[in-house]
N, CA, C and O atoms as a MOPAC input file, in Angstrom:
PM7 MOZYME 1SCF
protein

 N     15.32200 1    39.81000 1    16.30500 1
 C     16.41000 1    38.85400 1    16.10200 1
 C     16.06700 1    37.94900 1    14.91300 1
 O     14.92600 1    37.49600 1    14.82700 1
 N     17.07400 1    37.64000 1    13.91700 1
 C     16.87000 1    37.00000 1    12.82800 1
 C     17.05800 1    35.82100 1    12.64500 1
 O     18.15500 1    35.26900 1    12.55900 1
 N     16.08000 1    35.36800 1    12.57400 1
 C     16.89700 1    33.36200 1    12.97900 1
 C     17.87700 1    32.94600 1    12.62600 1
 O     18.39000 1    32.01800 1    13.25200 1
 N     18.52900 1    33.52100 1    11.42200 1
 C     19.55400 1    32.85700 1    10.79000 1
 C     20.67200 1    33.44400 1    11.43700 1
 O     21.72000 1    32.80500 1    11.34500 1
 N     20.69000 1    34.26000 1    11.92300 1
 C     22.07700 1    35.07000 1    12.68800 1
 C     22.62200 1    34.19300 1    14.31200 1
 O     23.59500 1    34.38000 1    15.04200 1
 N     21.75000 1    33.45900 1    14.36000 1
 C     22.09700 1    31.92300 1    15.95000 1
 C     21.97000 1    30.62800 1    15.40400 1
 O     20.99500 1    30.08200 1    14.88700 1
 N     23.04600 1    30.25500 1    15.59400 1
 C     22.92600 1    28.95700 1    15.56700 1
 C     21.91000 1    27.90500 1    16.31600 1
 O     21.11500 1    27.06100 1    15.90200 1
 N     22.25800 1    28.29400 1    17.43000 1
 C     20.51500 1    27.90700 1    18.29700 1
 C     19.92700 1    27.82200 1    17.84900 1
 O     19.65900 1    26.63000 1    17.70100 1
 N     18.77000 1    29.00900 1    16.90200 1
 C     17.32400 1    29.12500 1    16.91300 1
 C     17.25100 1    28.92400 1    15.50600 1
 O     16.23700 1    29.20300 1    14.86500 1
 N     18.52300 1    28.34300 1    14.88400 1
 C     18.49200 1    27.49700 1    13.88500 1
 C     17.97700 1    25.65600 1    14.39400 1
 O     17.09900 1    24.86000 1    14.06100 1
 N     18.98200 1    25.67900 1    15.23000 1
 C     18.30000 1    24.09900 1    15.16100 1
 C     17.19300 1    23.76600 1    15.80200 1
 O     16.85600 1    22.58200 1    15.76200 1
 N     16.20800 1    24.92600 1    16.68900 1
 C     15.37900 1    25.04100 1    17.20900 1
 C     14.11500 1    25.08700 1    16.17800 1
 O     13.04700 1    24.49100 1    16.31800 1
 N     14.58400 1    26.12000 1    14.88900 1
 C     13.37400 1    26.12700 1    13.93800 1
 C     13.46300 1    24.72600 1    13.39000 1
 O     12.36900 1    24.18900 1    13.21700 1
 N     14.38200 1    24.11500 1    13.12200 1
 C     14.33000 1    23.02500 1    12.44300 1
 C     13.69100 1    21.68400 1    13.07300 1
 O     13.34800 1    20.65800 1    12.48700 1
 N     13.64200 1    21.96400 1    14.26800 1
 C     13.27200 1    20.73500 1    15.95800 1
 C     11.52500 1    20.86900 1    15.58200 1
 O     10.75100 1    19.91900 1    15.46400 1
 N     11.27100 1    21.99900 1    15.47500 1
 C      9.66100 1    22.47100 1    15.71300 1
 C      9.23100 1    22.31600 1    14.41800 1
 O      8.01900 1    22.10400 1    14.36500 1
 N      9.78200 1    22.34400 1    13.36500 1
 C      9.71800 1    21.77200 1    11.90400 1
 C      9.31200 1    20.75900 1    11.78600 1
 O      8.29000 1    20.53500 1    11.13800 1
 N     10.02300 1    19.83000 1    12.40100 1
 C     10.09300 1    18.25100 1    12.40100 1
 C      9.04600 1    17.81100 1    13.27700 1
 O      8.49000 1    16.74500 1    13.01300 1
 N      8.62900 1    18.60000 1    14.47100 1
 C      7.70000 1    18.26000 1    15.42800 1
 C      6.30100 1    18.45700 1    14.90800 1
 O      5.36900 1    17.76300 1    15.31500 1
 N      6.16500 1    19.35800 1    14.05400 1
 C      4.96700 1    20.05700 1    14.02300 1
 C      4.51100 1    19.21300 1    12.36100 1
 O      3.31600 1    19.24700 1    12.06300 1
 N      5.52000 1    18.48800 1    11.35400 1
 C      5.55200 1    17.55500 1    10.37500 1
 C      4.84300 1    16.29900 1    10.92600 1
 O      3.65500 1    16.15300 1    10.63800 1
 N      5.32100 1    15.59300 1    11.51700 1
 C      5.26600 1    14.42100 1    12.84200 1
 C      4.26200 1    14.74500 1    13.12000 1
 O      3.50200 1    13.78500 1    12.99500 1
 N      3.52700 1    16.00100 1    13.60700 1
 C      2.34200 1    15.85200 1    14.43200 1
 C      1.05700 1    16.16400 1    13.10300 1
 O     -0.14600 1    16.26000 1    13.34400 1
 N      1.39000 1    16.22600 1    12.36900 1
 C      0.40700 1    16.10600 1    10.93600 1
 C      0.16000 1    14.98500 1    10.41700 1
 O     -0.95600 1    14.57900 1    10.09400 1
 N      1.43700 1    14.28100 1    10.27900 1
 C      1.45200 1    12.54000 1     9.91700 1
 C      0.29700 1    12.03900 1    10.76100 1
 O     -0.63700 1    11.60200 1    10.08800 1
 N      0.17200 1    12.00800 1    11.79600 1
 C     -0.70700 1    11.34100 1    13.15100 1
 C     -1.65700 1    12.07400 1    12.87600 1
 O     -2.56200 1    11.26700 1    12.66400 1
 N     -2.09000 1    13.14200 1    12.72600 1
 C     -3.40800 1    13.76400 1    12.64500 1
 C     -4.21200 1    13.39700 1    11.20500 1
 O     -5.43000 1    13.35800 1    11.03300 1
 N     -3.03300 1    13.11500 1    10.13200 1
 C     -4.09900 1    12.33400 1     8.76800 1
 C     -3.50500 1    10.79900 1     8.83900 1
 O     -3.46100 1    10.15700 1     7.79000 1
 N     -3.06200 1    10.22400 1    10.03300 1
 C     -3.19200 1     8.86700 1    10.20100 1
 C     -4.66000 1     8.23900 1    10.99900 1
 O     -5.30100 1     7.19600 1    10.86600 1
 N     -4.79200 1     9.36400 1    11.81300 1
 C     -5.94900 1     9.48500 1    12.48900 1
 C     -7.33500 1     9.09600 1    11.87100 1
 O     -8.19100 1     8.26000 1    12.16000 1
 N     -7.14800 1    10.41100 1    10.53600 1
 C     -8.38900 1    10.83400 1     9.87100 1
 C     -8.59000 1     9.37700 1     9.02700 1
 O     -9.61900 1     8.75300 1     8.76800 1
 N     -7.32500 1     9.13000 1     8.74500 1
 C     -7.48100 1     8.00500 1     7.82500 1
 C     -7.96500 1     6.27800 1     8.33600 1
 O     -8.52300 1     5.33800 1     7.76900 1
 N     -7.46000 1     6.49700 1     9.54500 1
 C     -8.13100 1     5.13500 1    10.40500 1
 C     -9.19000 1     5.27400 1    10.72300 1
 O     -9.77400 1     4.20900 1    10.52500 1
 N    -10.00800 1     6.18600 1    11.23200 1
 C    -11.34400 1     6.74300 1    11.19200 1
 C    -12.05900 1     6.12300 1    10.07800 1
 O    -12.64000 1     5.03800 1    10.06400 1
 N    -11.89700 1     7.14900 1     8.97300 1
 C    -12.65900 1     6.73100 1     7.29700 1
 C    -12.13400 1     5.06700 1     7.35700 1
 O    -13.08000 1     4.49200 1     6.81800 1
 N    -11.44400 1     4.34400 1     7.61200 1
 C    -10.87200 1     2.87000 1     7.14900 1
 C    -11.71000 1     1.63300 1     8.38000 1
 O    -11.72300 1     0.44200 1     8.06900 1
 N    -12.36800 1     2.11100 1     9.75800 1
 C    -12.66200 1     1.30000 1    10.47200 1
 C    -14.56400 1     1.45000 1    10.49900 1
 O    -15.35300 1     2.35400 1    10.77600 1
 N    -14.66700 1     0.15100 1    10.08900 1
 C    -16.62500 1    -0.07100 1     9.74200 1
 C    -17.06200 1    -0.13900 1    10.63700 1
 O    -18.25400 1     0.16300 1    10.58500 1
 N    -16.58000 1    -0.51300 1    11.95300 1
 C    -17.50200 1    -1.10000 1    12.91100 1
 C    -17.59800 1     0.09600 1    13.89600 1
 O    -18.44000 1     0.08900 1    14.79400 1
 N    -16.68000 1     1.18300 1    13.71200 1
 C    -16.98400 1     2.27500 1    14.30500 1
 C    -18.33100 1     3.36200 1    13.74200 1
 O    -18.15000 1     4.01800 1    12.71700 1
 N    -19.39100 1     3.44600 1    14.35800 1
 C    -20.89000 1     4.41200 1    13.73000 1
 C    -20.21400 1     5.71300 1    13.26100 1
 O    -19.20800 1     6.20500 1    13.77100 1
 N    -20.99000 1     6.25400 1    12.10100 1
 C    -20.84800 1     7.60300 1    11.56900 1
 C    -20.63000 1     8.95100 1    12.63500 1
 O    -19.81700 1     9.85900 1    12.45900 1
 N    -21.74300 1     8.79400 1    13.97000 1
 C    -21.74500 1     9.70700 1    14.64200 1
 C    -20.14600 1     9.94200 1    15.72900 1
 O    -19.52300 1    10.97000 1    15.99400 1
 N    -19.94000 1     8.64900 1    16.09300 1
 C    -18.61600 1     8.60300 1    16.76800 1
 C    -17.23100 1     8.84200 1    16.07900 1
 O    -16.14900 1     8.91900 1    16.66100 1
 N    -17.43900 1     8.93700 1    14.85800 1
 C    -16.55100 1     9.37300 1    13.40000 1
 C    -16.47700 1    11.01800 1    13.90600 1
 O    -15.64800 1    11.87100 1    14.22400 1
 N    -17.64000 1    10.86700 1    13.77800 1
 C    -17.39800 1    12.77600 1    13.17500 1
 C    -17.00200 1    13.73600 1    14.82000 1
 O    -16.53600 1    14.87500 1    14.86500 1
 N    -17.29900 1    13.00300 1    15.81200 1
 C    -17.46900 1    13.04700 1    17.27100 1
 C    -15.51100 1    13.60400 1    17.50800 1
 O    -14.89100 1    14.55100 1    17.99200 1
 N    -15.26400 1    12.50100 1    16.91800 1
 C    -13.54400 1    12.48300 1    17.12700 1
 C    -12.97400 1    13.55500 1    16.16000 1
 O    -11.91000 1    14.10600 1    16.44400 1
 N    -13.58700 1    13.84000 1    15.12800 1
 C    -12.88700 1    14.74900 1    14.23600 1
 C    -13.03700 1    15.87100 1    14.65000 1
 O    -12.08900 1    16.64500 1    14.51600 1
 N    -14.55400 1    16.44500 1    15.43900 1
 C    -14.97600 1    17.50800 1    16.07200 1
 C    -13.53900 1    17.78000 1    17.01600 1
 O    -12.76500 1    18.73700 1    16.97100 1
 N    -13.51100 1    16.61500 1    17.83400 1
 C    -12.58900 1    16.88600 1    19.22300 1
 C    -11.10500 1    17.28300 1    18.56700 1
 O    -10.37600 1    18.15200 1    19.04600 1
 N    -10.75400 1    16.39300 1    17.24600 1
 C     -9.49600 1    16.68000 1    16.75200 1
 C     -9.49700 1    18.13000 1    16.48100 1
 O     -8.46900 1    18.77400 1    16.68900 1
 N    -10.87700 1    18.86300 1    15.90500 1
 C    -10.30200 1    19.73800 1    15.36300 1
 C    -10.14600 1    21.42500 1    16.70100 1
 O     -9.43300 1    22.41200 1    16.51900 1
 N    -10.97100 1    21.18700 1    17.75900 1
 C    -10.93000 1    21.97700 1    18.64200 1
 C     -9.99000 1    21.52800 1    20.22100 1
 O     -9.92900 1    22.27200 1    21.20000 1
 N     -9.38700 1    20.26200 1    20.12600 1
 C     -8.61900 1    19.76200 1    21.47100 1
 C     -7.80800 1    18.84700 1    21.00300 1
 O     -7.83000 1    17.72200 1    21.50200 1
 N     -6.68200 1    19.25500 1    19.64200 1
 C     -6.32600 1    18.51200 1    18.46800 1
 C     -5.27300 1    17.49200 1    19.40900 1
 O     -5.36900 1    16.28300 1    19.19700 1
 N     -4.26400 1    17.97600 1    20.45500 1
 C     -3.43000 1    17.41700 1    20.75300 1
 C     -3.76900 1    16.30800 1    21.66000 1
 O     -3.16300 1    15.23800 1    21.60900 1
 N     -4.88600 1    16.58000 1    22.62800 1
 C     -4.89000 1    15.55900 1    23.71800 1
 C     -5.89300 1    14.64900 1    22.64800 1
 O     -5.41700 1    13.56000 1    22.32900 1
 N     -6.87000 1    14.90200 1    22.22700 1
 C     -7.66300 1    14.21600 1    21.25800 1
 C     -6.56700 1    12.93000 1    20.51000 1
 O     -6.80900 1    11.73000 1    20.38400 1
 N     -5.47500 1    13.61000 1    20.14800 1
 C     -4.81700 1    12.24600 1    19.43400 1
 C     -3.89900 1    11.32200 1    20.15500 1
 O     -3.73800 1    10.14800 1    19.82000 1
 N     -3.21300 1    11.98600 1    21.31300 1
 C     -2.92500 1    11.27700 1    22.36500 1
 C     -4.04900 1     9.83200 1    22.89700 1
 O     -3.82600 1     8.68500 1    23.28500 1
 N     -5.24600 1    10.62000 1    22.66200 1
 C     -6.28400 1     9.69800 1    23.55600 1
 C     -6.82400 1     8.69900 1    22.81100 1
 O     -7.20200 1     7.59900 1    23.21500 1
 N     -6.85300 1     9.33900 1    21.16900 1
 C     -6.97000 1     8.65300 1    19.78000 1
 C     -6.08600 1     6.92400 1    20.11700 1
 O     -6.52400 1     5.79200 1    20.32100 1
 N     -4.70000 1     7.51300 1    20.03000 1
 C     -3.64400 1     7.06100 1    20.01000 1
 C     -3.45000 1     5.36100 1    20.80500 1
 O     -3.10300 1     4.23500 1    20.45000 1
 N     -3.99800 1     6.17200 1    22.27100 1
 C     -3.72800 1     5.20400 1    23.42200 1
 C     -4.85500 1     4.21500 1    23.87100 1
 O     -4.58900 1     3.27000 1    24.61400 1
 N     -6.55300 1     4.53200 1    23.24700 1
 C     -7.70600 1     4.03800 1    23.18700 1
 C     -7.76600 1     3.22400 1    22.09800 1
 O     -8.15500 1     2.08300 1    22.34700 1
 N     -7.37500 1     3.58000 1    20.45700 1
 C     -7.66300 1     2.90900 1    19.84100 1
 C     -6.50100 1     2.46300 1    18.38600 1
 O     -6.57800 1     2.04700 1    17.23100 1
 N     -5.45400 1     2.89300 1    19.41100 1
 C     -3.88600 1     2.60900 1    18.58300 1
 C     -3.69100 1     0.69400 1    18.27100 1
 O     -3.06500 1     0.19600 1    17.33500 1
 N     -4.28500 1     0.09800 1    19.14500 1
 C     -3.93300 1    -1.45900 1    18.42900 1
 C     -4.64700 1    -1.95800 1    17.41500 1
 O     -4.38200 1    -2.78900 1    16.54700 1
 N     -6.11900 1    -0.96900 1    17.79800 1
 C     -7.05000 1    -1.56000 1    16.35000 1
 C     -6.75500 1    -0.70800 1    15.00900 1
 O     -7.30100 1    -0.96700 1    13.93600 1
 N     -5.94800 1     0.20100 1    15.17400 1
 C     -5.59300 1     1.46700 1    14.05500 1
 C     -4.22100 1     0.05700 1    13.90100 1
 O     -4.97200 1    -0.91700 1    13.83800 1
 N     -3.36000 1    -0.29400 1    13.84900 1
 C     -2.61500 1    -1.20100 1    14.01700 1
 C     -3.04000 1    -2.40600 1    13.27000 1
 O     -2.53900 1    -2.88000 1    12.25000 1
 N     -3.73400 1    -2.68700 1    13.74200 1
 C     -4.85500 1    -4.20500 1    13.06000 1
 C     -5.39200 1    -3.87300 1    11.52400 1
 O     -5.08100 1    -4.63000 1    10.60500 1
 N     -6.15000 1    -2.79100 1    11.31500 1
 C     -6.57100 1    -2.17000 1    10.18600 1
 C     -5.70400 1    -1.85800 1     9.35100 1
 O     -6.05500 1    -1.99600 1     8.17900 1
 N     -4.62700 1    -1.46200 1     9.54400 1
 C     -3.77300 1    -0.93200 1     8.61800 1
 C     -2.86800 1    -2.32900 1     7.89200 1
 O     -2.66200 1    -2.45500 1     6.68500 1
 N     -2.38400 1    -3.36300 1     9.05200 1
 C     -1.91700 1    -4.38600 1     8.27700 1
 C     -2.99600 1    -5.27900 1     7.57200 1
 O     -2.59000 1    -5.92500 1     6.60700 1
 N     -4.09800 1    -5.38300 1     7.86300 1
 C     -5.13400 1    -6.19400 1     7.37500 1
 C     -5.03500 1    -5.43500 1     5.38300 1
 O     -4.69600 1    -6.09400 1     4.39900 1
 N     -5.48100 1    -3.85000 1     5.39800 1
 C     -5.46400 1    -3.14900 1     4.33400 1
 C     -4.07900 1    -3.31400 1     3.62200 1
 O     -4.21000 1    -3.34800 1     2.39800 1
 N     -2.88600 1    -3.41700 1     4.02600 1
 C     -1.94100 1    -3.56700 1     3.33000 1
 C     -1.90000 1    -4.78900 1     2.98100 1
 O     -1.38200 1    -4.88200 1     1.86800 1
 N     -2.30100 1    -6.08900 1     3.54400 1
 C     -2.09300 1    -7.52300 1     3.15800 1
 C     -3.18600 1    -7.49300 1     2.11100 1
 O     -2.83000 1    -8.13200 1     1.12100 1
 N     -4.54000 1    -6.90600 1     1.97500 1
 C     -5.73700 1    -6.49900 1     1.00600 1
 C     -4.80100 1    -6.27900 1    -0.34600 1
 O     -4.87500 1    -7.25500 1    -1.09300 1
 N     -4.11100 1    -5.43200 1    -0.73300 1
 C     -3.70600 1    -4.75000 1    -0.99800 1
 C     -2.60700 1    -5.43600 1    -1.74900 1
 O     -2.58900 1    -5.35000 1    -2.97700 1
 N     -1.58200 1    -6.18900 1    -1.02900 1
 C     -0.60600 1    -7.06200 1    -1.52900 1
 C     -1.31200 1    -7.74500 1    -2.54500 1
 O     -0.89600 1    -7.75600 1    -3.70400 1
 N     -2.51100 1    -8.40400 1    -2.14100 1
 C     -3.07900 1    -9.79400 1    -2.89500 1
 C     -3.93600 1    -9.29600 1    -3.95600 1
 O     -4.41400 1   -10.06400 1    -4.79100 1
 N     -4.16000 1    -7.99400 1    -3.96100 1
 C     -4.83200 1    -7.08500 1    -5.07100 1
 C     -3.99700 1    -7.28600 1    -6.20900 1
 O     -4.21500 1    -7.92000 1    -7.24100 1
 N     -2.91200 1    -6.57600 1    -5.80600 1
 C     -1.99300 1    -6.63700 1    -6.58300 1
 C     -1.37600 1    -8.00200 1    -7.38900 1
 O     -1.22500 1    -8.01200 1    -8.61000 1
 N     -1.04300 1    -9.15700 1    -6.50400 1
 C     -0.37700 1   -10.26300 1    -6.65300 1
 C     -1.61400 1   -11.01400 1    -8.04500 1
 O     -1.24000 1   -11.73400 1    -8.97100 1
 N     -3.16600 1   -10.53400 1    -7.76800 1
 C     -3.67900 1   -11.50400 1    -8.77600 1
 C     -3.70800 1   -10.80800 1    -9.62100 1
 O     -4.07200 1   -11.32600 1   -10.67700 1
 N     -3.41500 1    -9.52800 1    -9.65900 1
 C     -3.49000 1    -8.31100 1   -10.99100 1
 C     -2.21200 1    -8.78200 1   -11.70700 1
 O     -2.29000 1    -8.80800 1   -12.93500 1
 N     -1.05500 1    -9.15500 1   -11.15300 1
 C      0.10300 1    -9.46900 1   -11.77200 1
 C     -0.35000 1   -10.51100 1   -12.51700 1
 O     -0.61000 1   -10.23200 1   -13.68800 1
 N     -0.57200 1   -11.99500 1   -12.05300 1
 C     -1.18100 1   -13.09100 1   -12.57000 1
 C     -2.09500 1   -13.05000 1   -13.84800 1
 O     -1.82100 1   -13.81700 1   -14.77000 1
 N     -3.11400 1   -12.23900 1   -13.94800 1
 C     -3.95900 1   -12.23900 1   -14.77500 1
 C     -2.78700 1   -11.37700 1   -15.88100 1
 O     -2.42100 1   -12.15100 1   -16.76500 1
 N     -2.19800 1   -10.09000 1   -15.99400 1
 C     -1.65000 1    -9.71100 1   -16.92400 1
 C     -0.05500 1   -10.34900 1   -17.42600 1
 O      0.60100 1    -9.68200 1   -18.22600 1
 N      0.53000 1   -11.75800 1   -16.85900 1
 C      1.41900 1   -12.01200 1   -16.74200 1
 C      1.14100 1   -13.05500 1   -17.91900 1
 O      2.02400 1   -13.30100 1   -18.74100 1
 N      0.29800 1   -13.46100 1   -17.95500 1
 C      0.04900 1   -14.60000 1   -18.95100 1
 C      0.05300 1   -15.91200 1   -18.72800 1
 O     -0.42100 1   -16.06900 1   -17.60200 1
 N      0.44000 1   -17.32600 1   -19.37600 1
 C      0.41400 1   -18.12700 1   -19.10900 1
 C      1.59400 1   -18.69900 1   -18.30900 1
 O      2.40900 1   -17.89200 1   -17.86400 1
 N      1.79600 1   -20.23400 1   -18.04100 1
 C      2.88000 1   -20.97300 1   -17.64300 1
 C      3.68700 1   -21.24400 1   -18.74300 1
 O      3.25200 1   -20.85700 1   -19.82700 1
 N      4.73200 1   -21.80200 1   -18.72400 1
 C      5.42700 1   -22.47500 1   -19.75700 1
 C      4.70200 1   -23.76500 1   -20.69900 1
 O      4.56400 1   -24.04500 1   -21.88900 1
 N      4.35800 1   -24.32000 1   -19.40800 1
 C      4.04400 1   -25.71500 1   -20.02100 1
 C      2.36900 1   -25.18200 1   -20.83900 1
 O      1.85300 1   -25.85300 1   -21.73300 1
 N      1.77800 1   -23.92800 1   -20.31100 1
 C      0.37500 1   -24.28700 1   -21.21800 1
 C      0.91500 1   -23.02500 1   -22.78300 1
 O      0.12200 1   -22.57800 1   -23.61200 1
 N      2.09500 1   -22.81000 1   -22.74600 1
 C      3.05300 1   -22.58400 1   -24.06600 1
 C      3.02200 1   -23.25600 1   -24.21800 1
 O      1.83700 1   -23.28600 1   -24.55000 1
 N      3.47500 1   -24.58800 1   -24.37900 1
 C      3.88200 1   -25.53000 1   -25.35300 1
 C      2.79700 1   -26.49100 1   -25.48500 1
 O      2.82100 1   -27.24600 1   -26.45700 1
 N      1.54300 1   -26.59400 1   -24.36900 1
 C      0.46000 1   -26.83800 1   -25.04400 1
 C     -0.11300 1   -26.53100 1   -26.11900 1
 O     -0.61600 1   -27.21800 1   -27.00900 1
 N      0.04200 1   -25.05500 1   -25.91900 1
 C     -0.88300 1   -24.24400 1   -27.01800 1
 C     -0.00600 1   -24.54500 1   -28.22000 1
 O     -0.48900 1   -24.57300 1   -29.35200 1
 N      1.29600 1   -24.77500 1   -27.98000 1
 C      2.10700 1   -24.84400 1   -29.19300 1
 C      1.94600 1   -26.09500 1   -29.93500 1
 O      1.81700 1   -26.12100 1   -31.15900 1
 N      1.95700 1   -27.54900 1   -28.88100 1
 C      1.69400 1   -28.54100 1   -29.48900 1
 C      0.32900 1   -28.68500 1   -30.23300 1
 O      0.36500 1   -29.26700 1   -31.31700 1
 N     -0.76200 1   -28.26400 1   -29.81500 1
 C     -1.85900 1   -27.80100 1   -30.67900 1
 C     -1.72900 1   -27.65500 1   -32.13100 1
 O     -1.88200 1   -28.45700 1   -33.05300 1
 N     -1.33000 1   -26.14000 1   -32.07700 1
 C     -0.77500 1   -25.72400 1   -33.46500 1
 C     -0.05900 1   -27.19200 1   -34.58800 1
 O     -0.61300 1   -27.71000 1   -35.55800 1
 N      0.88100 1   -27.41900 1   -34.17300 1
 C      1.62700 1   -27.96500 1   -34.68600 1
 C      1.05600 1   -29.53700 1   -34.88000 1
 O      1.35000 1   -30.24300 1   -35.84400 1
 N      0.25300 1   -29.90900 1   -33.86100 1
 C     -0.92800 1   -31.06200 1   -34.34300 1
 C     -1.97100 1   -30.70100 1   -35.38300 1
 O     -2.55900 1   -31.52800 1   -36.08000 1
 N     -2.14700 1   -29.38300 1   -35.42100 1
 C     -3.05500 1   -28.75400 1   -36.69000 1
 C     -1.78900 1   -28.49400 1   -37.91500 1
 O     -2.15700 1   -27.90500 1   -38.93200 1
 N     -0.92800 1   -28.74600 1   -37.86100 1
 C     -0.56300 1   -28.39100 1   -38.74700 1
 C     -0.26200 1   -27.21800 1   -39.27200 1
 O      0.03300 1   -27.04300 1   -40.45500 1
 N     -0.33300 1   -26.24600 1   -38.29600 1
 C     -0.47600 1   -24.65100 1   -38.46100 1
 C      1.23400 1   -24.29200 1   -38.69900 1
 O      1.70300 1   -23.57500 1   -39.58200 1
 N      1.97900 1   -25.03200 1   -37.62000 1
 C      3.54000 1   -24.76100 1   -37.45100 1
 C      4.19100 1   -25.61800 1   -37.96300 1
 O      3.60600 1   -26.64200 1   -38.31600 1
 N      5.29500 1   -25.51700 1   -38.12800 1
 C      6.13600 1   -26.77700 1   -38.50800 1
 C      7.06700 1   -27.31700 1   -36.87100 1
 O      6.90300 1   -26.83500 1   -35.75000 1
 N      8.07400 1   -28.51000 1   -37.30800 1
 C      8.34400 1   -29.03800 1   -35.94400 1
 C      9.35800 1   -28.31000 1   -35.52200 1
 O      9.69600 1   -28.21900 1   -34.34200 1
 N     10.11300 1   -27.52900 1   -36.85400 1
 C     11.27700 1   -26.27000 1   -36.20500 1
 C     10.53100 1   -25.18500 1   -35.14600 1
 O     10.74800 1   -24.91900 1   -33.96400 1
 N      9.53900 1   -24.68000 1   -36.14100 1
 C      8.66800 1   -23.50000 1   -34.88200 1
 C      7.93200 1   -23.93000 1   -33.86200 1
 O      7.37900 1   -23.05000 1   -33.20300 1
 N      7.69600 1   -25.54800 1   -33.40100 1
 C      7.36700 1   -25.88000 1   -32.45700 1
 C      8.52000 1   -25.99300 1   -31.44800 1
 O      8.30400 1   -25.72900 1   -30.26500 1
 N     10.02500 1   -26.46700 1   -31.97000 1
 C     11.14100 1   -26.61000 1   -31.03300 1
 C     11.33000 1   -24.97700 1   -30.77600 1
 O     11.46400 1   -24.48800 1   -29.65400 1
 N     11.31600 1   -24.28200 1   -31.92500 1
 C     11.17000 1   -22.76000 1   -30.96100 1
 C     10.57500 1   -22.45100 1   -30.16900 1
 O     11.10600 1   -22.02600 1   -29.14300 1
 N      9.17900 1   -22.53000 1   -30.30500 1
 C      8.26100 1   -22.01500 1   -29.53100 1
 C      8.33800 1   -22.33100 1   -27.98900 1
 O      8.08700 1   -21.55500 1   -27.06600 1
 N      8.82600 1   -23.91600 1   -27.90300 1
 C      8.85500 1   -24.46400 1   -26.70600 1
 C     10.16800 1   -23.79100 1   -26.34600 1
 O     10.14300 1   -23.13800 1   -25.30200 1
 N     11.45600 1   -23.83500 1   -27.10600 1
 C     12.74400 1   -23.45000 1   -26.05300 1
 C     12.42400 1   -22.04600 1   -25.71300 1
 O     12.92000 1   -21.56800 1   -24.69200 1
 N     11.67200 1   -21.36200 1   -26.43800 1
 C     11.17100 1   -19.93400 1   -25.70800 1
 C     10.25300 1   -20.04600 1   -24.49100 1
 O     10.37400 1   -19.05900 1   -23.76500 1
 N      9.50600 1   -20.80900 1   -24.11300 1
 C      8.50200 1   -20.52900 1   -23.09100 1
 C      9.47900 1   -21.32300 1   -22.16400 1
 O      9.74600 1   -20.83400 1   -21.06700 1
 N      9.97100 1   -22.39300 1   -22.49500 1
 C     11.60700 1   -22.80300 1   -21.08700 1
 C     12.35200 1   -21.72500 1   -21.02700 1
 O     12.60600 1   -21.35100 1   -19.88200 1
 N     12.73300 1   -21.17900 1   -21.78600 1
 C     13.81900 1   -19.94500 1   -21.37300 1
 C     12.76800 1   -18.82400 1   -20.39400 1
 O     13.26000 1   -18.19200 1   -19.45900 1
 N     11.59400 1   -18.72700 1   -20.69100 1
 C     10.94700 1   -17.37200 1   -19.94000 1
 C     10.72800 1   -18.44900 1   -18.28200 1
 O     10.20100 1   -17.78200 1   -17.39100 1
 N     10.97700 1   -19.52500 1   -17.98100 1
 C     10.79800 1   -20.16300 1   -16.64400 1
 C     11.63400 1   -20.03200 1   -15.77700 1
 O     11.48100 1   -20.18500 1   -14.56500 1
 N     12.71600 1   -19.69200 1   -16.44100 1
 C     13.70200 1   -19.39600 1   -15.32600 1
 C     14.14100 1   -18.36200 1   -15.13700 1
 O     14.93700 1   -18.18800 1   -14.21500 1

């Protein structure tokens, strides 16, 4: 019988598709909370991966229901890591404030480098980038 010739064992391949997708997500969510939690020893690491890989289903069930709040805990802790990684990476390549523009500008223009037109530029440009 050819799957495509029933409608049934159409939406049946597609059910076990989705089930068997789903049950991969959890098995490298697993692997990945494993490698991500320190306070768990090397030997009890590899202990669980053993069990994942020969008693894969109840293993993540048990994964799941033993150590699902601290897999929970780890993962938002790493994403808030992660936010603030980012947030000072923005900062540092973002440049200055406005006002230490028109410091740097009043500088210049106390040296004599600018005139007071390219200082009123300089400043209505670093107010225009504030808002």
């Amino acid at each position: 019988m050819n799957i495509w010739d029933d409608f049934w064992s159409l939406i049946w391949f597609f059910f076990w598709s989705f089930a068997f997708i789903a049950y991969l997500f959890v098995l490298f969510a697993i692997v990945a909370d494993l490698f991500r939690d320190h306070k768990l020893n090397g030997w009890w690491k590899a202990l669980w991966i053993i069990f994942l890989i020969f008693v894969p289903f109840l293993t993540a069930l048990v994964y799941l229901i033993a150590r699902g709040t601290g897999m929970a805990q780890r993962q938002v802790k790493d994403a808030a890591a992660a936010q603030q990684a980012g947030e000072q990476y923005i900062r540092t390549v973002a440049g200055s404030s406005p006002s230490e523009e028109i410091s740097k500008a009043k500088a210049l223009l106390d040296s004599g480098a600018i005139t007071p037109g390219e200082f009123e530029a300089l400043k209505a440009k670093a107010l225009a980038h504030q808002g």
